[in-house]
C-alpha positions, -999 to +999 in steps of 0.1 A: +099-126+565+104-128+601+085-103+622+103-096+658+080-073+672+052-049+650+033-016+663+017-002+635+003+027+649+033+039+662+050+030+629+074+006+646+083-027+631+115-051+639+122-077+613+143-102+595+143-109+558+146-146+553+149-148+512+154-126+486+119-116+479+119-102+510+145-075+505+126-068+476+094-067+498+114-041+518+122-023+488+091-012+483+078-007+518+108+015+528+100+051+518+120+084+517+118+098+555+115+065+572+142+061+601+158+025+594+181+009+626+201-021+615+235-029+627+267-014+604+303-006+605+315+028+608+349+043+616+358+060+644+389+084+653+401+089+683+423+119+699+456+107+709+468+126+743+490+149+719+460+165+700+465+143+672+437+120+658+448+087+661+445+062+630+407+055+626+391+021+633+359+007+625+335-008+647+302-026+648+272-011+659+235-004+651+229+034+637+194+051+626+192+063+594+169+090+577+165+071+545+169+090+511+174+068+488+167+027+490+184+005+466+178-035+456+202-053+447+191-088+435+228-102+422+241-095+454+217-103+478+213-075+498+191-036+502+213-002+510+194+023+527+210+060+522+207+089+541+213+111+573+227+099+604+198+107+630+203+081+663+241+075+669+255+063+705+264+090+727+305+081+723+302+079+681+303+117+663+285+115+630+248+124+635+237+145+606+263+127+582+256+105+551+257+069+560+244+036+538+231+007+557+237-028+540+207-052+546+215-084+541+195-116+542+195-126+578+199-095+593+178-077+615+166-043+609+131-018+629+115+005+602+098+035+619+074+054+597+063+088+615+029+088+602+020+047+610+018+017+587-007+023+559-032-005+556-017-016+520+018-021+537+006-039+568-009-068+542+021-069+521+048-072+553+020-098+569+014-118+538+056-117+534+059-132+573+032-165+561+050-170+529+065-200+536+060-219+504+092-228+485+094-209+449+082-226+416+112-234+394+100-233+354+121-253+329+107-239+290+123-262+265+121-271+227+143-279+199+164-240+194+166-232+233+159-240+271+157-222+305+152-226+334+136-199+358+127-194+394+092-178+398+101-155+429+072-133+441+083-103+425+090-119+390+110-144+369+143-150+383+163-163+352+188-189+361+197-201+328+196-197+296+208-219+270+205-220+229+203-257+212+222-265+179+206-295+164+210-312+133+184-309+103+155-334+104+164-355+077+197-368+100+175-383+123+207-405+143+227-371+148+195-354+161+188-379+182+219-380+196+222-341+201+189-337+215+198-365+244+232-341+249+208-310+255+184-329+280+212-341+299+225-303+297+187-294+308+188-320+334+221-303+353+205-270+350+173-278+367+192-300+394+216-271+405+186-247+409+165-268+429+193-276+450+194-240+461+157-235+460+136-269+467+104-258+448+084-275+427+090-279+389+071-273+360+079-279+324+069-255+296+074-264+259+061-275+221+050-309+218+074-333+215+104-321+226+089-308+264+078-345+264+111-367+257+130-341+284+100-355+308+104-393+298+143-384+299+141-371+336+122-402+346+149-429+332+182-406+338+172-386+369+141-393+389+151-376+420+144-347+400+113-357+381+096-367+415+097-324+418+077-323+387+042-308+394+032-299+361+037-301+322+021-280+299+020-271+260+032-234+247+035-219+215+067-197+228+102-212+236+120-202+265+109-169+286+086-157+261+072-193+267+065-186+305+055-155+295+028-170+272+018-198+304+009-169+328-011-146+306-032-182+295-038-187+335-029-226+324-003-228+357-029-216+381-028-248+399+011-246+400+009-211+411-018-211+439+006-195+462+022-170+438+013-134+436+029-129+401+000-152+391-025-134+404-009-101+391-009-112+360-044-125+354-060-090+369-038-072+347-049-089+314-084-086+322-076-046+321-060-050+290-090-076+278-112-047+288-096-017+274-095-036+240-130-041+239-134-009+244-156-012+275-165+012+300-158-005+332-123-002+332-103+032+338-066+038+341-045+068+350-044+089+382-073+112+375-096+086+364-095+064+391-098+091+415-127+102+402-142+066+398-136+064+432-160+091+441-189+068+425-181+041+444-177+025+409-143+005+423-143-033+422-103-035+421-079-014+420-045-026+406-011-003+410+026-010+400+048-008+432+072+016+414+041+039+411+035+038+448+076+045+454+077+070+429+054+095+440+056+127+460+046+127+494+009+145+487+001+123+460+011+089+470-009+103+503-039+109+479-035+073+459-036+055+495-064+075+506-080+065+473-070+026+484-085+032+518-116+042+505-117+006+478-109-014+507-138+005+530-162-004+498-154-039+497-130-038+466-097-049+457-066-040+459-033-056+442+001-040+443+015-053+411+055-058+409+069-038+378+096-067+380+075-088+355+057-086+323+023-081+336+035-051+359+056-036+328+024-031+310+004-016+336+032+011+341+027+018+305-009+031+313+005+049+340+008+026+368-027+028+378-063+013+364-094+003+383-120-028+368-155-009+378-187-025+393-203+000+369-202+025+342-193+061+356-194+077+317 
């Protein structure tokens, strides 16, 4: 994320998303209200001389926009922004019309929240701007299927996704023969996505099969094993594979720079918690409020669709509640409901706090 100019008090920020976890960064920092200027097309009519309006035309120009609803669209690479028409140029009609604003990767936009830039969404924009690390790419492979994934900062990103036919163990030529026809298969895969992406690669998989694709890399294509950072054993094939290397924290190293990472390991220790039945853990609105009158609040972890679903009084209340953590020295982690980790802490409501104490 490019920053072009920032006043967070005032509420005013320029910007430029630079990748696509950017737009999804601004996805979930654009709420209902916010005025959003970005340059669009919109059509314009003239009077002809006769009374007549002429045939319209569109032009290019940059509009402000009372935004109602914010979309993300990750196949197409871009974020509409819906609403009222509130800052038009003097000679263009339309203020207090529906308009949609197409953000596209590249293009630069100013977000002007009326009541500042709470603390929460001035780490996640700064954060954004020092990302500069290129994406891990995941290959998961074994003998029924392979894919290969980009780990983006909101998720997996699922590239491809391929099912292996191989021939029963007792035709050991055939198998052989198959399996070098789904490395080489593997091998294209992995080379197209880092051609777009230039990250680091990790390979996931059982035993021997995760081992001969690394052996087959090195012999048949060692521009693209030199991008190999890591290889590690799973139980799970394919996604549910990557799933399985996350929750163990075994790519930690890999993921140094990844907030999905990070995510993920606070998440499980809720879960770890809750299962054990222990009492410094809490999830659920009320809960944590109240934990947060103790003091008791070591970190507090909250889906983003949480924070973008609520009302205005209570998302009000949850960041006055993240205020406070932060003022106590805890925690905080905005967890993306784009990945596995994120889908289960929405199932407890989208909120849960680890406690320094007890507060039953």
């Amino acid at each position: 994320m490019k920053i072009l100019d920032r006043n967070y008090k005032k509420g005013v920020v320029k910007l430029v998303p630079e990748n696509l976890d950017d737009l999804w960064h601004l996805y979930n920092l654009i709420y209902a209200d916010d005025v959003v200027y970005a340059r669009t097309t919109r059509e314009v009519k003239a009077d002809s001389e006769f009374g007549r309006p002429q045939k319209g035309r569109r032009i290019l120009l940059v509009l402000g926009v009372r935004a109602k609803d914010v979309a993300w669209d990750k196949t197409l690479n871009r974020l509409r922004v819906h609403g009222l028409l509130v800052d038009t140029p003097e000679d263009v009609a339309g203020a207090g019309s529906w308009h949609t604003l197409n953000v596209a990767i590249g293009d630069s936009l100013t977000v002007v929240k009326k009541k500042g830039w709470a603390r929460h969404m001035v780490e996640r924009l700064e954060r954004a701007a020092k990302t500069a690390t290129a994406p891990v790419i995941i290959v998961s492979i074994d003998d029924e299927e392979y894919c290969v994934v980009v780990m983006r900062q909101f998720g997996l990103d699922v590239k491809v996704e391929q099912k292996v036919k191989l021939p029963g163990k007792r035709e050991a030529e055939g198998r052989e023969a198959a399996l070098r026809r789904a490395f080489q298969d593997a091998t294209g895969a992995v080379r197209g996505v880092w051609e777009s992406v230039h990250g680091p690669i990790v390979v996931l998989g059982l035993g021997f099969v995760k081992d001969g694709f690394v052996r087959f890399l090195r012999e048949e294509a060692s521009d693209v094993s030199e991008k190999v950072v890591e290889v590690k054993n799973v139980h799970s094939s394919g996604v549910a594979g990557i799933h399985e290397a996350l929750r163990s924290g075994i790519l930690a190293a890999a993921f140094k720079h990844a907030r999905v990472a990070e995510e993920t390991v606070v998440v499980e220790e809720v879960l770890k918690r809750l299962g054990a039945d222990r009492r410094d853990v809490t999830y659920g609105f009320d809960e944590v409020r109240k934990a947060n009158t103790y003091g008791a609040i070591e970190t507090l972890v909250v889906t983003d669709s949480t924070l973008r679903g609520l009302d205005d009084e209570k998302r009000l209340a949850l960041e006055q509640i993240m205020k406070s953590v932060e003022e106590k020295s805890g925690k905080i982690f905005v967890v993306s409901a784009e990945h596995e980790a994120g889908e289960k802490l929405h199932a407890l409501g989208g909120t849960a706090a680890l406690l320094r104490y007890p507060t039953t």
